[in-house]
C-alpha angles and dihedrals in degrees: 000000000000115000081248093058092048090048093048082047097049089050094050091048099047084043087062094047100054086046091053089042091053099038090056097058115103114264111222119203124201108195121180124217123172096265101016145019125223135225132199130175114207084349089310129131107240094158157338124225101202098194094177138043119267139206087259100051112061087172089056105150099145159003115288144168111248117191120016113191135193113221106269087045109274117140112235101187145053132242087191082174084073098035104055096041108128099026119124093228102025118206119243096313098182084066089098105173108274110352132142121240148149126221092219138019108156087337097302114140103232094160112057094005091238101138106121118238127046105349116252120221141196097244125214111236111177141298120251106188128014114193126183077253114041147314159241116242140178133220140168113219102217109244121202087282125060119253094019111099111203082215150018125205136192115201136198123191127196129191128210134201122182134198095244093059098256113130138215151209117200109195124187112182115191109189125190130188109245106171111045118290115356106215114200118196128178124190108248105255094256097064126076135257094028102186111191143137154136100177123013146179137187108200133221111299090226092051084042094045090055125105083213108065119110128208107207130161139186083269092073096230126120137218128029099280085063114034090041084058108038121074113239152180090231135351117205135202118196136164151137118297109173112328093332140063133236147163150210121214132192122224118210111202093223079215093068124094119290093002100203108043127153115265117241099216116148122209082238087072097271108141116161132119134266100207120190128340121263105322133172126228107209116234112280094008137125139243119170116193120195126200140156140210118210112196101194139162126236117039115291097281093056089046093068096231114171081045083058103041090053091053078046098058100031083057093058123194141340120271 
């Protein structure tokens, strides 16, 4: 063979690589409808943000992700609006799959809606950019007086695929006080009833109902009692859910507020973040917090964590 030959040879071959290579990543899709956008992952469905109330979901108060699929179509999280309706005493309803709250913003419930009065929601703005892959929203937060948010967030979303088959949502808020100072406030963890944020996920009932499913976090600790008290990198939940077993984990962005702060995960399938203790936003300031959810197979060893938190902070935030 000439040395052209071999070098016409070398380029073909290097040519094919990089096709294959690019034709095996996982293609995202970001479809709008007039109340949700759909994403799929290959043509399959990963999840659905549903950003108004529709005709189906009379306790709408905010955005939130429903349904969220692994890659061969297990759901991995839990509406428990949908699935306690109907029970006499219904079971944290306000836990609606993957969604982002606070327990207390000028003593506004922004978690569980309970403030009494007219109910304050997190309101879908617009959108002001759409990608194959994600998107920026924004939102007002209702204050005590009509008209005047106590915040205003913008949101960017950012959606993952990996080659293994595990799936992510990337999610920047950037709040802002709109209406003069915006005070936060979170229940110590040794008094009942903590209500927190920012993130949060309720995992699957089936993966929450098993004896076999394991709480863990960097930390290197086990179990609620631990992990809900111990500050932490990431927290996972997995479990079995039919024949196979999957997680959840939590990213914590170590430039957010208070990292690291203790996680706030319940063994009933709650995981979600405390942040940082009773803090104040200054009128017209900023404050981004950055988190991410990781939807895996296999239990937290097998899911390579610490490998991904590290690809998730030297990313940064989204833009």
């Amino acid at each position: 063979m000439t040395t052209t030959s071999l070098r016409v040879c070398l380029v073909g071959c290097l040519i094919g690589i990089a096709s294959s290579l690019a034709a095996a990543a996982p293609s995202i899709k970001t479809t709008e409808g007039k109340e949700s956008l759909d994403v799929t992952i290959d043509g399959k469905p990963f999840t659905t943000y549903r950003f108004v109330q529709m005709a189906d979901d009379p306790e709408f108060r905010r955005p939130y992700f429903f349904p969220v699929l692994s890659a061969d179509g297990v759901p991995i999280t839990a509406d428990r609006d949908r699935e306690s309706m109907g029970q006499a005493k219904r079971e944290h309803p306000w836990h609606r799959s993957v969604w982002i709250g606070h327990g207390d913003v000028n003593g506004i419930d922004h978690w569980s809606h309970r403030t009494e009065g007219e109910r304050k929601l997190q309101r879908h703005l617009k959108f002001t950019k759409i990608d194959s892959d994600g998107f920026v929203e924004e939102l007002a937060w209702d204050g005590n007086e009509p008209g005047k948010p106590v915040l205003t967030e913008t949101r960017t979303v950012k959606f993952i695929a990996y080659d293994d088959g595990a799936r992510a949502i990337d999610v920047t808020s950037l709040f802002t006080a709109a209406s003069g100072d915006a005070v936060f406030k979170v229940k110590p963890l040794n008094v009942s009833g903590v209500e927190a944020g920012w993130l949060s996920a309720r995992v699957s009932s089936e993966m929450a109902a098993s004896k076999e499913s394991q709480i863990t976090s960097s930390a290197g600790v086990s179990g609620e009692k631990d992990c809900r008290s111990m500050p932490a990198n990431w927290c996972d939940y997995s479990g079995p859910i039919g024949s196979k077993t999957f997680g959840v984990a939590e990213f914590d962005d170590p430039n957010n507020p208070g990292h690291p702060a203790p996680w706030h995960v319940r063994a009933f399938g709650l995981l979600t973040h405390l942040g940082v203790h009773d803090w104040t936003l200054k009128a017209g300031q900023s404050q981004a917090f950055h988190h991410r959810l990781l939807f895996h197979n296999g239990d937290a060893k097998s899911a390579k964590l610490d490998e991904r938190y590290n690809e998730f902070t030297a990313a940064g935030r989204g833009q």
